[in-house]
C-alpha positions in Angstrom: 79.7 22.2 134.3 80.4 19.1 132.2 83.9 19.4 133.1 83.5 19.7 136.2 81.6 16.7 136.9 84.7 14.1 135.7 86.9 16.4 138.3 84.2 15.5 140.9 84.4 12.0 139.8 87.7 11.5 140.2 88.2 13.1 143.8 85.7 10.6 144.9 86.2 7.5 146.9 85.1 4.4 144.9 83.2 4.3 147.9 81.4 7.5 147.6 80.8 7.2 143.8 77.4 6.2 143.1 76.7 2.7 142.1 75.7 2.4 138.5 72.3 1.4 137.1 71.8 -2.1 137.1 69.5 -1.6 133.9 73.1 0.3 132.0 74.9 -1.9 129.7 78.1 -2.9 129.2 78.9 -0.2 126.8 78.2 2.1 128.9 79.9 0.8 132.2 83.2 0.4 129.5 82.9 4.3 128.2 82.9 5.6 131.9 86.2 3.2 132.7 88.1 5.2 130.0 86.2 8.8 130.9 88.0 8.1 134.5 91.4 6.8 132.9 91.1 9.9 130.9 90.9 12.4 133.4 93.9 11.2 135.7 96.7 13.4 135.3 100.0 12.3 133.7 103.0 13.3 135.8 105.7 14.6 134.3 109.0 13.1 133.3 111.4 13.4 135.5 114.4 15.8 134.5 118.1 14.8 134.8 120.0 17.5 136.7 123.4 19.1 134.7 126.5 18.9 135.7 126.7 21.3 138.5 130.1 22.9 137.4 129.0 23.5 134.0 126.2 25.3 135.9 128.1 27.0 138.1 130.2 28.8 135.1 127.6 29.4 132.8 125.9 31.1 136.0 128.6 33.3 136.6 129.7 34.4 133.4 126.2 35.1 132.9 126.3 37.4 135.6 129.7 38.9 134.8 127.8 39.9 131.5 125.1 41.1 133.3 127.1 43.2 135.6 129.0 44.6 133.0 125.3 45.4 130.9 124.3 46.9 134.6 127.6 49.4 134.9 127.4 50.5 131.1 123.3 51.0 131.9 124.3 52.8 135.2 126.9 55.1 133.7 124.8 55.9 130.7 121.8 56.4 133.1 124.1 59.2 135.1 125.4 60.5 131.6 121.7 60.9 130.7 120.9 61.8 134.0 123.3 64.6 134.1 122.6 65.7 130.6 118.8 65.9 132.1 119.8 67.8 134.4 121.9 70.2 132.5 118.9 70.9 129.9 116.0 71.3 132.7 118.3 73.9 134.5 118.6 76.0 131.3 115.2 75.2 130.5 114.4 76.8 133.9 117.1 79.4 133.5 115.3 80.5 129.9 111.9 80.5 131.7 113.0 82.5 134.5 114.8 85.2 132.0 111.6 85.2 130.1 109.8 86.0 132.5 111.7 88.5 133.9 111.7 90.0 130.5 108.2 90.0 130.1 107.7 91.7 133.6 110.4 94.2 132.6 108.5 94.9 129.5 105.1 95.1 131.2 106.7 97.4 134.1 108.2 99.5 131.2 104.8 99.8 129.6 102.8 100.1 132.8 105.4 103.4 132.9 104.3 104.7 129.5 101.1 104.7 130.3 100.8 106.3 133.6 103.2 109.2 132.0 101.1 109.5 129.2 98.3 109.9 131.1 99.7 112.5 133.4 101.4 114.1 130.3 97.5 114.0 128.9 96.0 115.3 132.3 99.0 118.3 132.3 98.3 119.1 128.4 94.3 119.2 128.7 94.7 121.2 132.4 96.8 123.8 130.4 94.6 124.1 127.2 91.4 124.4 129.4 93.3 127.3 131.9 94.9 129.0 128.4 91.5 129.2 127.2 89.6 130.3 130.1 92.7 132.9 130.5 91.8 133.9 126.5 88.1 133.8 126.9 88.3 136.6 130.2 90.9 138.7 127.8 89.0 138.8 125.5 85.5 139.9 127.6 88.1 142.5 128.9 89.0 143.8 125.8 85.7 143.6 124.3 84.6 145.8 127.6 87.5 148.0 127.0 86.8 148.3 123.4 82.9 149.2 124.4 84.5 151.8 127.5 87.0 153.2 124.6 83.7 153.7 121.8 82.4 155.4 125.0 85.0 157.7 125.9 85.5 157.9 122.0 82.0 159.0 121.4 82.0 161.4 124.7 85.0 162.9 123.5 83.3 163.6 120.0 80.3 165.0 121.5 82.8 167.4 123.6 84.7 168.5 120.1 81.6 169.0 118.8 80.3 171.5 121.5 83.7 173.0 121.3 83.4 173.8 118.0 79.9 174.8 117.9 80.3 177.4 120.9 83.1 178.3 119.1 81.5 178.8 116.0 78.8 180.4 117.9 81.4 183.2 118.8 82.8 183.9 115.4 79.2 184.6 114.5 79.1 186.7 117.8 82.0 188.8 116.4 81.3 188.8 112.6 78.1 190.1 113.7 79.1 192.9 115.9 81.9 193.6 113.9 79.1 194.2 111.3 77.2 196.5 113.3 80.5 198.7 114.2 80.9 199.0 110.3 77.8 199.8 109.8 77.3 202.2 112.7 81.1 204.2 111.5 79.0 204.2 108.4 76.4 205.7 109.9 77.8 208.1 111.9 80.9 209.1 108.8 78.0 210.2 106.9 76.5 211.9 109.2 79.7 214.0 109.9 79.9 214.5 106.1 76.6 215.8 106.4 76.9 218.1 109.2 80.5 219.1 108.6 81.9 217.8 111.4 84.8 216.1 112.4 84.8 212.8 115.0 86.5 214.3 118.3 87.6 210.8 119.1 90.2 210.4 116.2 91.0 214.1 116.6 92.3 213.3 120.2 94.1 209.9 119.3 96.2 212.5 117.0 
């Protein structure tokens, strides 16, 4: 704000300054003369012009250099530019391949997988039918197994009755053949006794 005030001070009119104290001294009516010479500005000193055709010259082989420095800047900017260019379309190539890589190999193994499921499904399908096929074999062969120890044991009992009624028989005939001995017995003696001979054996002769 102090510095302002001098600014204000000097944009005034000497008639719109405010008169100063008549109780201030001289001192301090001489320090505010040289605040006020200090603050006016000090133009500058004045500058000789060149001689226009030096000028002139230097200007234009100042902007020859330039121009050349802009070509050499504008062919190494399309160098670069087409050296850009170049790396971010096989950058971009790379990427694409890659990822058509990686899609191939997730294809591939998307395929694996759904085969060896079906594979799985196909193998467990067949185990599960083989053994159900086994499991009614085998109740048929056990059943045939228990329908053979039938017909096995009915076929034993039959053999069994066979031989005992033939059995029964021979003792039929060994016992009647042991009556008829014992009956010629019998009746030899008794034609011994009486002198007699049998009239059947007599007649077979």
């Amino acid at each position: 704000m102090a510095a302002d005030e001098p600014n204000k001070v000097e944009s005034q009119s000497p008639s719109e300054r405010p008169p100063l104290p008549a109780a201030d001294s001289m001192e301090e009516r001489t320090k505010d003369v040289a605040e006020e010479k200090s603050i006016i500005p000090l133009t500058p000193p004045e500058v000789k012009p060149a001689d226009d055709s030096k000028a002139l010259a230097t200007i234009e082989s100042f902007g020859m250099i330039e121009t050349h420095e802009k070509a050499e800047e504008k062919e190494k900017d399309s160098e670069g530019s087409i050296n850009r260019d170049a790396v971010l379309a096989r950058v971009a190539t790379e990427k694409r391949l890659s990822l058509i890589k990686a899609w191939e190999e997730s294809e591939k193994s998307k395929a694996e997988n759904r085969a060896h499921k079906k594979l799985s499904a196909i193998g467990s399908w067949e185990n599960s039918n083989k053994a159900a096929v086994e499991a009614e074999l085998k109740q048929i062969e056990e059943k045939l197994e228990k329908k053979k120890a039938e017909y096995i044991e009915k076929m034993k009992n039959k053999i069994a009755l066979i031989h005992k009624s033939a059995e029964e028989k021979k003792a039929d005939i060994e016992a009647k053949r042991g009556e008829e001995k014992i009956k010629a017995e019998e009746i030899a003696a008794k034609y011994r006794s009486t002198g007699t001979a049998p009239k059947k054996i007599l007649g077979c002769f």
